[in-house]
C-alpha positions in Angstrom: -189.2 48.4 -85.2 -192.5 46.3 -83.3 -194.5 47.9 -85.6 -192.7 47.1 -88.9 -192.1 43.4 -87.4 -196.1 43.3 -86.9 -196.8 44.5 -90.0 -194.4 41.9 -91.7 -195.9 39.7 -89.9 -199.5 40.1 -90.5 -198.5 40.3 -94.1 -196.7 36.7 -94.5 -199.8 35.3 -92.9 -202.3 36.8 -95.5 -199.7 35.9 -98.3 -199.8 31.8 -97.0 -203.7 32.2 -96.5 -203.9 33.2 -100.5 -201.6 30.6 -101.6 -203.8 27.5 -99.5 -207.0 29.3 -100.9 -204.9 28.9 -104.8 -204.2 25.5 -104.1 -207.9 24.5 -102.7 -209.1 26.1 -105.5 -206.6 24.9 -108.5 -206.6 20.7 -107.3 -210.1 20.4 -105.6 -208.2 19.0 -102.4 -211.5 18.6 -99.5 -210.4 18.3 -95.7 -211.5 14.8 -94.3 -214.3 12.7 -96.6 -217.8 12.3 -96.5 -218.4 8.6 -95.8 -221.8 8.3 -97.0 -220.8 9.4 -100.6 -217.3 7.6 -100.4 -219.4 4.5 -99.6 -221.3 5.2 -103.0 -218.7 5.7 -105.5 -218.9 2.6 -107.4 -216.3 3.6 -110.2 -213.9 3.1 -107.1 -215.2 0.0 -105.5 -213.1 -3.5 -106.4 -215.6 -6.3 -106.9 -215.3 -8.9 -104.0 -214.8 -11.9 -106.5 -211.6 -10.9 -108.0 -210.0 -10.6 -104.8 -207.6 -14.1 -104.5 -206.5 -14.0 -107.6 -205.5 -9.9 -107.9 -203.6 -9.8 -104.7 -200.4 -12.4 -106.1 -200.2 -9.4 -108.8 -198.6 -6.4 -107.8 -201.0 -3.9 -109.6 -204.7 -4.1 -110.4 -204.8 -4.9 -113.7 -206.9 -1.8 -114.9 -208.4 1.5 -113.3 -211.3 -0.1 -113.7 -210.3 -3.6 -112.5 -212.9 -4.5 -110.1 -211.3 -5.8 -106.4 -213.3 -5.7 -103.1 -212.0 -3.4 -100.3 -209.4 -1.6 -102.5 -210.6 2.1 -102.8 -209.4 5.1 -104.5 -209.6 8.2 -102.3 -210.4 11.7 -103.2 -206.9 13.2 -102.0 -205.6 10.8 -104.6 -204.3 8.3 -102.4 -205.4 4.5 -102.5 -206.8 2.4 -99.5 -207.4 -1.3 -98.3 -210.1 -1.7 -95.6 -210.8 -5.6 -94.7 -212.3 -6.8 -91.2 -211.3 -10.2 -90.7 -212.7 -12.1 -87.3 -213.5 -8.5 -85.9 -210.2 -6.9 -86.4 -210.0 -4.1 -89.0 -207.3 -4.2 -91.8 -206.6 -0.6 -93.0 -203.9 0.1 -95.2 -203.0 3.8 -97.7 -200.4 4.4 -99.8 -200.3 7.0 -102.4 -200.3 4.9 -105.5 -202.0 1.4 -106.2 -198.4 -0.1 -107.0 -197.4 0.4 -103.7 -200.8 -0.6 -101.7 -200.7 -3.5 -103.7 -197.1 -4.5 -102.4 -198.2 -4.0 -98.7 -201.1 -6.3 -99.7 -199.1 -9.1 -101.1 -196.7 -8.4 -98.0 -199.7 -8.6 -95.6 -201.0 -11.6 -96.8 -197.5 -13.3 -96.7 -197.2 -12.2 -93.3 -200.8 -14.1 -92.5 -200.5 -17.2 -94.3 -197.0 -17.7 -92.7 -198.7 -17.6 -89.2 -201.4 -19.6 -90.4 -199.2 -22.2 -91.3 -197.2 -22.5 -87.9 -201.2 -22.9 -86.7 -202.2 -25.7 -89.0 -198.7 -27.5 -88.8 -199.5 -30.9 -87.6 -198.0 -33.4 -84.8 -197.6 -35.7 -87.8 -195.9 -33.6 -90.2 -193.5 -31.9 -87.9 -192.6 -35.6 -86.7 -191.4 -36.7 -90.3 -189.8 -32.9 -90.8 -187.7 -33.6 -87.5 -186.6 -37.1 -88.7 -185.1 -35.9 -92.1 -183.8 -32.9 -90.2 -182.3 -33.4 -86.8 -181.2 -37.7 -87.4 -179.5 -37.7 -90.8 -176.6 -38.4 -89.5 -177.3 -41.5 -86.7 -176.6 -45.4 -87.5 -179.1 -46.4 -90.4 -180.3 -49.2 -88.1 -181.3 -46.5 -85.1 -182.9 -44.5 -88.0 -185.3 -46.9 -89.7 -186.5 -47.1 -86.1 -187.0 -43.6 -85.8 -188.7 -43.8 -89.1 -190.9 -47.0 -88.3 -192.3 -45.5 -85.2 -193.2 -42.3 -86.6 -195.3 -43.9 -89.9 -196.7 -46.7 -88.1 -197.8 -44.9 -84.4 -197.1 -40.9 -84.6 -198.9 -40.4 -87.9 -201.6 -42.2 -88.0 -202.3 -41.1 -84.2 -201.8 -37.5 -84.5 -202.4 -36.7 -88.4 -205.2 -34.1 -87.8 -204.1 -32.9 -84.5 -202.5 -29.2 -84.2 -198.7 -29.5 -82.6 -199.5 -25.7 -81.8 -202.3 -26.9 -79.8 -201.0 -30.5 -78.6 -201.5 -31.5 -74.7 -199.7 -33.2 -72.5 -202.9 -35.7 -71.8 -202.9 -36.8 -76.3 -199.7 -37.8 -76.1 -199.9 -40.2 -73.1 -203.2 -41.1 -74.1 -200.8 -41.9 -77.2 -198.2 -44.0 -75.4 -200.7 -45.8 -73.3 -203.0 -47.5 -76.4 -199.6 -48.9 -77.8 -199.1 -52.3 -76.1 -196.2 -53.9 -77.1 -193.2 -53.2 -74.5 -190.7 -52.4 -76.7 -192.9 -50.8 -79.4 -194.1 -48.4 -76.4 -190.4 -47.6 -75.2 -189.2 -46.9 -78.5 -192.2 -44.6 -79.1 -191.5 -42.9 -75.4 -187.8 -42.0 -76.8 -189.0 -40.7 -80.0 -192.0 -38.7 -79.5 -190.1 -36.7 -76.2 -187.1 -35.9 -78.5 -189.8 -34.9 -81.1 -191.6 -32.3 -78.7 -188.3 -31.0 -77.1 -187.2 -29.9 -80.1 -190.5 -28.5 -81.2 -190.2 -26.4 -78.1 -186.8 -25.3 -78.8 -187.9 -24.2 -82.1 -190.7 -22.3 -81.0 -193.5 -24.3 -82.2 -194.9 -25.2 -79.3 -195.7 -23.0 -76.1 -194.7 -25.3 -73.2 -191.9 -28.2 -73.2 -194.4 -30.9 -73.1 -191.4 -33.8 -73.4 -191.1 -32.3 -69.4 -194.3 -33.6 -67.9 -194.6 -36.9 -69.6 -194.9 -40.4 -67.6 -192.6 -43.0 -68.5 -194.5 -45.7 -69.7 -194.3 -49.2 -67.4 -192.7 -51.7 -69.6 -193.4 -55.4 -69.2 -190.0 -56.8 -69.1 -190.1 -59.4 -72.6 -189.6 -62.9 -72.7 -185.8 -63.2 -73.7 -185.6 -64.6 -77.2 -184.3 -68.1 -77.6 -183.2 -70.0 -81.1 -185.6 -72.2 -83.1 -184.9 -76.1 -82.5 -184.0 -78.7 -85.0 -187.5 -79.7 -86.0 -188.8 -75.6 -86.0 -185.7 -75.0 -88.4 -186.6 -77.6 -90.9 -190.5 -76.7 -90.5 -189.5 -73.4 -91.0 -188.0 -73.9 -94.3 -190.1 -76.2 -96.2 -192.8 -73.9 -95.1 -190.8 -70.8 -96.6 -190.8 -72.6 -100.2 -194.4 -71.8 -99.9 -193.0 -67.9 -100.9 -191.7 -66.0 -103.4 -187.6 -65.8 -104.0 -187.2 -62.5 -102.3 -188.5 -63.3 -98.8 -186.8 -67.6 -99.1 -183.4 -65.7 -100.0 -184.0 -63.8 -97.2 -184.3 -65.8 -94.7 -181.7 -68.1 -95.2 -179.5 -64.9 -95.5 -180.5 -64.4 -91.8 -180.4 -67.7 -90.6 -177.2 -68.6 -92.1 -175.1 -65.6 -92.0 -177.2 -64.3 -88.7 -177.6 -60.8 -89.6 -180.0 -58.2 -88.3 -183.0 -56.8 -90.4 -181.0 -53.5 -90.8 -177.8 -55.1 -92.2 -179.9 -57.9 -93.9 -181.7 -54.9 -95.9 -178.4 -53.4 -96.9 -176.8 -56.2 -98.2 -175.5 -55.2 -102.3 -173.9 -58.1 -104.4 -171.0 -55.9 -104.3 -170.2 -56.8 -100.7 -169.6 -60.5 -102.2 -165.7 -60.8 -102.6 -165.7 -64.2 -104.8 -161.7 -65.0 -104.4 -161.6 -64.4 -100.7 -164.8 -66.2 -100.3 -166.1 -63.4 -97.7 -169.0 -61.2 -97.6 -169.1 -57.9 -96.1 -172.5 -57.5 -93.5 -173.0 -53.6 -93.3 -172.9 -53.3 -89.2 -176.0 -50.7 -87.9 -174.7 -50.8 -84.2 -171.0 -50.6 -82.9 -168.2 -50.7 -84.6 -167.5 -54.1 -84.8 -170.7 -54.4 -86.4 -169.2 -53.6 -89.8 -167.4 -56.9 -90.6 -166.3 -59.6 -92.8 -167.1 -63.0 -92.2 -166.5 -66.2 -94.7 -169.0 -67.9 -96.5 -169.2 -71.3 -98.5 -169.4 -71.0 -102.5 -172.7 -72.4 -101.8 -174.0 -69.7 -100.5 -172.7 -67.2 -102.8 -174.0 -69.6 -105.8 -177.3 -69.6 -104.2 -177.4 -65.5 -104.2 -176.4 -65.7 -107.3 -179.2 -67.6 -108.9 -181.6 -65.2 -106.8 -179.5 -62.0 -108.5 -182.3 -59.5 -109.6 -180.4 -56.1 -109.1 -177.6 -54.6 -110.1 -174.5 -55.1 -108.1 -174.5 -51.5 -106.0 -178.6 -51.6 -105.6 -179.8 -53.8 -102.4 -180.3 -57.0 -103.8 -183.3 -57.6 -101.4 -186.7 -55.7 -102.7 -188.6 -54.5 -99.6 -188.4 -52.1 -96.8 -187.4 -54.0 -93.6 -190.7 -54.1 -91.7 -192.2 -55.8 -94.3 -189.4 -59.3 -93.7 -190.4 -58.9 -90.3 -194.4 -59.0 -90.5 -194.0 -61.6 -93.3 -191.6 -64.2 -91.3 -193.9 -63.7 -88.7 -196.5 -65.2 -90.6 -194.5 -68.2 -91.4 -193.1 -68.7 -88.0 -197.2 -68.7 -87.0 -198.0 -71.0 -89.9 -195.0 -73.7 -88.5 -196.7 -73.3 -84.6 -193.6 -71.1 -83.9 -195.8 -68.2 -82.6 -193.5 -67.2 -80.1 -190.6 -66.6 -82.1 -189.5 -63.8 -84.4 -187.5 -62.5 -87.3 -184.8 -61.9 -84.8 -184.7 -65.0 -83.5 -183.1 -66.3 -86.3 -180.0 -64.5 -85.6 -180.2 -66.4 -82.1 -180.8 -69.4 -83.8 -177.2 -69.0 -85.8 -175.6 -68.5 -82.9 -176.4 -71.3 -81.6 -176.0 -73.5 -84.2 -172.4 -72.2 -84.9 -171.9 -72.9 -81.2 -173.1 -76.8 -82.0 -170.6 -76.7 -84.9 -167.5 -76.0 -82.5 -167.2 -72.6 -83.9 -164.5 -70.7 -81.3 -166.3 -68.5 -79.5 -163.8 -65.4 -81.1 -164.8 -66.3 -84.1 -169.0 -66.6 -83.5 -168.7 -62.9 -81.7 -167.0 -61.6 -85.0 -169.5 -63.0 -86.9 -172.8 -62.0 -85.5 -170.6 -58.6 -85.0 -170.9 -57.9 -80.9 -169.1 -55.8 -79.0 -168.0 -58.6 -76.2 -168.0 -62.3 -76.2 -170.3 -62.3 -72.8 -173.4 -61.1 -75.4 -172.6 -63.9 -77.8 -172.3 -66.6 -75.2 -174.5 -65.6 -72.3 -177.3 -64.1 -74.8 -177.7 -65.3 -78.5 -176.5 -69.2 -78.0 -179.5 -71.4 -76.3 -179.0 -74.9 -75.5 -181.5 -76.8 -77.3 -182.1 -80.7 -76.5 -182.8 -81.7 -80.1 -179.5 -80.2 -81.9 -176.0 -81.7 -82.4 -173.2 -81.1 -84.4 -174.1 -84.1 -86.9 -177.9 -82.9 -86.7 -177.0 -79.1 -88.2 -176.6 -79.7 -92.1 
């Protein structure tokens, strides 16, 4: 029985020898390749300049189709070789269909990472607003959004967020001087960051090791007197419709910028004699106050829009840079858009307006914020003085 196993044996093996010997000789097949001569089939070498444009298609366009680094071996099988920054590419598959699919997937793969490289401070900024504060006050947003176009992108447009330091960014905070300007942009570029960590696009939680800027403490703001009011708007004539209309709006019905901005014809009810102020802050922001028919006779005659668009043209920043200028050109150079809100506080105050009735209008939470904040005593106004 050994012997007849043996024999079996030795005769299977001689049988598989003569079949490997058949198929060497019947498909050519060669063990390993001869570099030098695979290095010098030209027929099989892609030309380099074809090469962006071929790898979005999934197959070469011809078998003679001419694409660098894409080369058909002798076994039959097709391979990529590409050395990019010292690392070596090498990819086979066993038809070009196929290689060219883990090409297209390879470069996917590589401009994906590239991207999350390049992505900048300034971009991501903007991506985080529209993403992450959709859904906050409109007034707390156009902050957001005023910060991040005036300081964040112009600041850090060509600066990597991948790369970012902790030192840029308080380099960043310390060139802004205004005190408020530099708080708000504290706030915003830590939740930026924070969240850019959390999602991975940054290594370390930079928002961690920033230094809370010192801010001055402001001057408060105080209303414009008598003579500043009537300076103010015989100076404002001097302008087009759009920016008179809207300062009267503020000074009369002492709105903030936000709700100012918002304002639609639509919010006029005519019979009631009431106008509906879009609140940006607490609740009792939103409100309804009364107005003369004067008023709503002189918003009529400034009507440009339809009733649901914002009747005033511009986005709010530009009412604030603008009254500025005018409050500079009348000597006023220490007030500001917002002061006009104090300033109708104040005067409602001087018209015995009850106190109830002056918080509902400027739309605060308490009556101490009215009184103790937005009405300043001024010498030079009296009831009979006002209008």
């Amino acid at each position: 029985m050994d012997r007849d196993f043996a024999k079996d044996v030795n005769d299977g093996l001689n049988k598989i020898m003569e079949i490997c010997q058949w198929l060497k000789d019947s498909f050519h097949i060669e063990v390993g390749r001869n570099l030098k001569s695979w290095q010098n089939e030209k027929e099989n070498v892609i030309d380099i300049e074809a090469v962006d444009s071929s790898l979005n298609k999934k197959e070469v366009e011809s078998p003679v189709a001419k694409i660098k680094n894409i080369y058909h071996r002798k076994d039959g099988r097709w391979e990529y070789v590409r050395t990019v920054n010292k690392n070596t590419i090498h990819l086979i598959a066993r038809t070009k269909e196929l290689l060219q699919e883990k090409i297209n997937n390879l470069k996917e793969q590589t401009t994906t990472k590239i991207s999350l490289h390049t992505e900048t401070v300034a971009s991501y900024a903007m991506k985080w607003l529209k993403t992450y504060k959709t859904d906050i006050k409109q007034g707390t947003f156009d902050r957001y959004e005023s910060i991040i176009k005036n300081h964040i992108e112009p600041y850090f447009k060509n600066i990597s967020l991948k790369k970012l330091k902790q030192e840029q960014v308080q380099k960043f905070l310390n060139s802004i001087t205004a005190s408020r300007t530099k708080e708000y942009a504290y706030i915003t570029i830590r939740q930026i960051l924070q969240q850019a960590f959390y999602n991975k696009k940054t290594n370390e939680n930079i928002a961690l090791y920033l230094s809370k800027p010192k801010i001055k403490k402001s001057e408060p703001r105080t209303a414009l007197s008598l003579e500043q009011q009537s300076m103010l708007i015989d100076e404002i004539k001097k302008y087009d419709d759009d920016l008179q209309m809207f300062v009267m709006f503020s000074l009369v019905l002492g709105s903030r910028r936000a709700e100012t901005c918002e304002f639609r014809f639509e919010d006029i009810n005519k019979d009631k004699n009431q106008i509906l102020i879009r609140g940006t802050k607490t609740l009792d922001s939103k409100r309804k106050i009364k107005i003369s028919n004067e008023m709503i006779k002189l918003l009529e005659s400034h009507k440009k829009a339809s009733d649901k668009e914002k009747y005033f043209a511009h986005y709010l920043h530009y009412y604030t840079h603008k009254v500025k200028e005018v409050l500079n050109n009348i000597g006023a150079e220490d007030k500001t858009l917002h002061d006009l809100r104090h300033t109708c506080s104040t005067n409602l105050f001087y018209l015995n307006v009850p106190d109830k009735q002056r918080q509902q209008i400027l739309g605060h939470s308490t009556i101490v914020m009215t009184n103790d904040i937005y009405t300043n005593l001024q010498e030079d106004i009296n009831a009979k003085g006002l209008f």
